[in-house]
C-alpha positions in Angstrom: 68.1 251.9 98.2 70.8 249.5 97.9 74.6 250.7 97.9 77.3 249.5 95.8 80.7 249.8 96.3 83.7 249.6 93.5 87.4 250.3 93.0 88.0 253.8 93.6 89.9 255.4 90.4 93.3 254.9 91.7 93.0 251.1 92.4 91.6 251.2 88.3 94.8 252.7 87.3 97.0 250.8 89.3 95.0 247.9 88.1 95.7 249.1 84.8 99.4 249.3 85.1 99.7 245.7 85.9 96.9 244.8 82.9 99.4 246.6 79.9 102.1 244.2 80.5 100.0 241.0 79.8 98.2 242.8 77.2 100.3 243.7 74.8 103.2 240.6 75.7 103.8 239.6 72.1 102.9 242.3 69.7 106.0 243.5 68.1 104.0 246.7 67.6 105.2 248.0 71.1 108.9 247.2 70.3 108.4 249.3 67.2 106.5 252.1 68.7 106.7 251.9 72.4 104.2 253.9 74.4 105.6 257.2 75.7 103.3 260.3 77.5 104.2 263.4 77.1 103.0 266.6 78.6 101.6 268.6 76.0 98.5 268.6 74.0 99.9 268.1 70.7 102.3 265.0 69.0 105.3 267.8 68.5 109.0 266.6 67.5 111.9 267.8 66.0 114.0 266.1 63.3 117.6 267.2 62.4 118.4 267.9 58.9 121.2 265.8 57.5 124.6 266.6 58.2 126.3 267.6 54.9 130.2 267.8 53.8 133.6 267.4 55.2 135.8 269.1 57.3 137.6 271.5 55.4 141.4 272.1 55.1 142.6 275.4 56.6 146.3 275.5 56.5 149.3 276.2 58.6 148.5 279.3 60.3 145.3 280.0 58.7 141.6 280.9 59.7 139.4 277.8 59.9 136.3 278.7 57.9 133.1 278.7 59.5 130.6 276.1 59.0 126.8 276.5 58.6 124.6 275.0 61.6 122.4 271.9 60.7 119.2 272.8 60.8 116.3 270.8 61.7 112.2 270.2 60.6 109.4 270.7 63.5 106.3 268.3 63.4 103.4 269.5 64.9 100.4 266.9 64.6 96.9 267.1 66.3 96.3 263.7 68.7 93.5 261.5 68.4 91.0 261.6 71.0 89.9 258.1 72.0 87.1 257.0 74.3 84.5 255.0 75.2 82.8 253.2 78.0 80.8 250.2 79.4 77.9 250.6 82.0 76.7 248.1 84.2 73.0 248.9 83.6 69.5 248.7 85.9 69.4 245.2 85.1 72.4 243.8 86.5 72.3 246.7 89.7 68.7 245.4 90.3 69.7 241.3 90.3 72.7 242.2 92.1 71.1 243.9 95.1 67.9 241.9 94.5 67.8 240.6 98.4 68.6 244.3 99.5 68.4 245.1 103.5 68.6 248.3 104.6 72.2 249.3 104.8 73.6 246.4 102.9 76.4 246.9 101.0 76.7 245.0 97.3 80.9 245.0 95.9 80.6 245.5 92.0 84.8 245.0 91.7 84.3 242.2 89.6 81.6 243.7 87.3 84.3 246.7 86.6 87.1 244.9 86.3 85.6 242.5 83.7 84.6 245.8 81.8 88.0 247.4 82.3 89.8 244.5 80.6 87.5 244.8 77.9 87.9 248.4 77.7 91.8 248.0 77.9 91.7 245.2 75.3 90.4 247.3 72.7 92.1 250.2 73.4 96.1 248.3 73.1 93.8 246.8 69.8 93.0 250.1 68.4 96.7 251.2 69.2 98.5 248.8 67.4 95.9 249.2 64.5 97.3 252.3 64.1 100.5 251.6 64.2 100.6 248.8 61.6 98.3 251.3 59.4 101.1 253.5 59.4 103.8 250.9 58.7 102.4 249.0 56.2 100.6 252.6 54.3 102.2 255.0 55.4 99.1 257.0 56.6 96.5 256.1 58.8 92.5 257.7 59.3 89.8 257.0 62.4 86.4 258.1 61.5 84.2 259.1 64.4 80.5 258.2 65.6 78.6 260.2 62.6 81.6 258.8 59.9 83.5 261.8 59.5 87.3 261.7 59.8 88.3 262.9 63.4 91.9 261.8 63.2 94.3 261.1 60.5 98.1 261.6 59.7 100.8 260.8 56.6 104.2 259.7 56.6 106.9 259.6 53.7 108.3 256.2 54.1 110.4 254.6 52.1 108.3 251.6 49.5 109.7 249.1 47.2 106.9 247.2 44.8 108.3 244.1 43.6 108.2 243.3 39.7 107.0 240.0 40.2 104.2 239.3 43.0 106.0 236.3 45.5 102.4 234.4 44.7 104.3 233.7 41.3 106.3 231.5 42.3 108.3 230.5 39.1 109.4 233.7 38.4 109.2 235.8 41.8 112.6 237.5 43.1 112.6 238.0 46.8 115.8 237.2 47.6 117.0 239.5 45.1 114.7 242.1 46.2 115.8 241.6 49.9 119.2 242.6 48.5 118.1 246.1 46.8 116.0 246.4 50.0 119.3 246.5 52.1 121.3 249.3 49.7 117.9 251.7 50.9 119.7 252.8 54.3 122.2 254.7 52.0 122.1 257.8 54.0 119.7 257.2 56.5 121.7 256.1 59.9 119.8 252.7 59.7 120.7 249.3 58.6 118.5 247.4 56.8 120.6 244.3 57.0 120.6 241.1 59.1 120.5 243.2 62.5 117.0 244.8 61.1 113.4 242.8 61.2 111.0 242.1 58.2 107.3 241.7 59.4 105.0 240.0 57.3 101.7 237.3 57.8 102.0 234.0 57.5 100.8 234.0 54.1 103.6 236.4 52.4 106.1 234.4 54.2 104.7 231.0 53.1 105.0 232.8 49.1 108.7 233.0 49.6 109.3 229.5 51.2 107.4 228.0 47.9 109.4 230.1 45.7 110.3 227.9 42.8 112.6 230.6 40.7 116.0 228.8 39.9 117.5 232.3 39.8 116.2 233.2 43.2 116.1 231.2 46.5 114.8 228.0 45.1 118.3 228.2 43.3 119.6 228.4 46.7 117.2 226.9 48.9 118.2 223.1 47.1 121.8 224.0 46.5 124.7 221.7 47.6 123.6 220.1 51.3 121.7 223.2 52.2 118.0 223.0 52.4 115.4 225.4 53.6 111.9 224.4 54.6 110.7 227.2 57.1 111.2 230.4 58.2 114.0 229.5 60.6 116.0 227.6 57.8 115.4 230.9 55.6 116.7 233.4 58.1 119.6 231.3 59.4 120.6 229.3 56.5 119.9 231.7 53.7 119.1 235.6 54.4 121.5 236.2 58.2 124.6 234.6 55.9 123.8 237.4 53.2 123.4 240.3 55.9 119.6 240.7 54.8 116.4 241.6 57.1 115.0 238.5 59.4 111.8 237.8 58.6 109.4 237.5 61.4 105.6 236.2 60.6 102.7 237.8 62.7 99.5 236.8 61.8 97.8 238.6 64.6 95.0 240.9 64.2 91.3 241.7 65.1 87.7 241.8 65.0 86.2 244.5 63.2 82.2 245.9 64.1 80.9 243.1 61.5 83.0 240.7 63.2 85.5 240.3 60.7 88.9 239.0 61.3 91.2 241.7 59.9 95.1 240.9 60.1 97.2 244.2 61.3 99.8 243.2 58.2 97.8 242.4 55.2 99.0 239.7 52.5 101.4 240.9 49.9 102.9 243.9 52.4 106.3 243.2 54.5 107.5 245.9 56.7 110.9 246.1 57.1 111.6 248.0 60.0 115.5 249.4 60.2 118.0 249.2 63.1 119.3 252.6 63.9 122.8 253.1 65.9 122.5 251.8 69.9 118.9 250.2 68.8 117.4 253.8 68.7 113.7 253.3 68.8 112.3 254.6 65.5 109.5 255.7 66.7 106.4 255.7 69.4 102.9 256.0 70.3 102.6 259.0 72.1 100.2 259.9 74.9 99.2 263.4 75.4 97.9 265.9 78.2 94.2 264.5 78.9 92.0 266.7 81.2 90.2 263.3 82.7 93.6 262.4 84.4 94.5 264.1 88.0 96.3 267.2 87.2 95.3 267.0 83.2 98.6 264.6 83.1 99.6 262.9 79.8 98.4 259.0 79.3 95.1 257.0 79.6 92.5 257.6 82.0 89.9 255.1 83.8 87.1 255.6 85.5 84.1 254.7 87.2 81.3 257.1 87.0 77.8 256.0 89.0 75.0 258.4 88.3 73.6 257.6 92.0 70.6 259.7 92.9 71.0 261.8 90.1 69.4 259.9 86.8 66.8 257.4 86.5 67.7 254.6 84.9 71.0 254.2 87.9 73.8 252.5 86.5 77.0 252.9 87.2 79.8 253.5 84.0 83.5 252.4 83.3 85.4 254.4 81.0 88.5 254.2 79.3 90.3 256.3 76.8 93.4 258.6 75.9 94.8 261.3 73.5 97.4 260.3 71.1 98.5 258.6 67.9 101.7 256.6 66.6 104.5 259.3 65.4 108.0 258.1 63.5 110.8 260.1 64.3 113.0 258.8 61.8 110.9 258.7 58.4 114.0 256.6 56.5 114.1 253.7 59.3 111.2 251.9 57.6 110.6 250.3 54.3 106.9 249.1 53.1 107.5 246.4 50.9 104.4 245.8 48.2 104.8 241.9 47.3 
């Protein structure tokens, strides 16, 4: 029988480590929701209540009253339990030690690492798909293998529906809109103002440049010797000098099962995502405790399993996978925009 030899597991995760950087360079997503592990088996935070009234007068020589403890809401969510694997089958084990020798020895390092940064791909794909779900609705579902729901979680954000859609041109009002949008941080230790980001595709964005409302930034946009003709000129020249959200396009997004192209930010839908004081990260996508990993620790797990003697068909499997789901911890930090 031929042998085969592979990475061991911890060359896959160090391997793995150096793969997340390049994988997910460029997706706003993990600015937004930064990947964090945490040891526990369940997506559990704590949020402090607001904290209400003034200090209150006591006088010369009098009793300072006592004030009532902010309290504070517990979230306890189940994770999502995420999987899957890629086998290098009889086939490819067969051609690959089809001149075996006794003893010889075939290396299969680049047959798993070709399926690991496939399996990594999809998993940072799957991530950020469930991180824009919950930006842009509020809400997210996963169905598993037999189509029932397996994971699935809501959060009361903050929406704003336009009057006008900004594919009506004559009559749309985003720049007035951007200027309600800004007043929502009332109360919220967020700014929604030039220091904060508005993500939308390419399409939504090109809506607003074409605007043609006199009343609205095409009023603007041809006024005096200012004119605006992309989505620089808007943000500099128009929205940063009226302290309103920076609009940043992303037209990224992925290939569903029926090999689909499905954008992460649909058209119509802006997410304006607030800054909170000393850049606070609004929120994350947590990784849980995962019994696959050495010492059931939090974060994703890779591995090679090789049936050897033990099955007929031999092949030899690389799997991937991890326990988690996207979590905000500040509900008021984020405002869908419905355009």
């Amino acid at each position: 029988m031929a042998n085969y030899t592979y990475p061991a597991n911890a060359a896959l995760e160090i391997v793995q480590r150096d793969l997340l950087p390049r994988i997910t360079a460029d997706r706003p997503i993990f600015d937004i929701l930064p990947i964090k592990n945490s040891d526990n088996h369940l997506l559990i935070w704590t949020q402090m209540d607001n904290i209400i009234g003034v200090q209150q007068a006591r006088g010369m020589d009098g009793q300072p009253p006592r004030v009532k403890k902010t309290g504070a809401k517990q979230y306890i969510f189940n994770p999502g339990i995420y999987g899957e694997f890629l086998d290098i089958d009889e086939q490819e084990l067969t051609a690959k030690g089809s001149y075996a020798v006794p003893g010889a020895v075939y290396d299969l390092t680049e047959e798993v690492s070709e399926r690991q940064l496939q399996l990594k791909q999809r998993e940072m794909d799957r991530i950020e798909q469930l991180g824009w779900l919950m930006l842009t609705t509020g809400t997210f579902s996963v169905a598993g293998p037999t189509g029932a729901i397996v994971h699935q979680d809501t959060f009361s954000l903050q929406t704003f529906t336009s009057a006008v859609t900004y594919a009506t041109y004559a009559t749309a009002t985003p720049l007035a809109d951007f200027r309600f949008i800004k007043t929502l941080h009332r109360g919220k230790s967020v700014s929604f103002g030039s220091t904060s980001k508005a993500y939308a595709n390419q399409t939504t964005i090109n809506n607003i440049l074409l605007n043609a409302n006199n009343n609205d930034v095409f009023g603007r946009r041809v006024s005096g010797l200012m004119t605006i003709n992309n989505v620089n000129d808007l943000n500099t020249k128009l929205f940063l000098g009226d302290d309103l959200p920076q609009l940043v396009p992303y037209d990224e997004g992925y290939y569903d099962d029926n090999n689909t192209f499905q954008l992460y930010i649909p058209t119509g839908k802006i997410v304006v995502v607030g800054k909170r004081p000393g850049g606070t990260p609004i929120g994350e996508y947590r990784m849980t405790r995962n019994a696959n990993n050495v010492d059931m620790a939090p974060g994703p797990y890779i591995k090679v399993v090789d049936n050897g003697d033990r099955a007929v068909p031999r092949n030899v499997a690389v799997h991937a996978g991890h326990n988690g789901g996207p979590l905000l911890l500040y509900f008021g930090s984020v405002v869908i925009v419905n355009c």
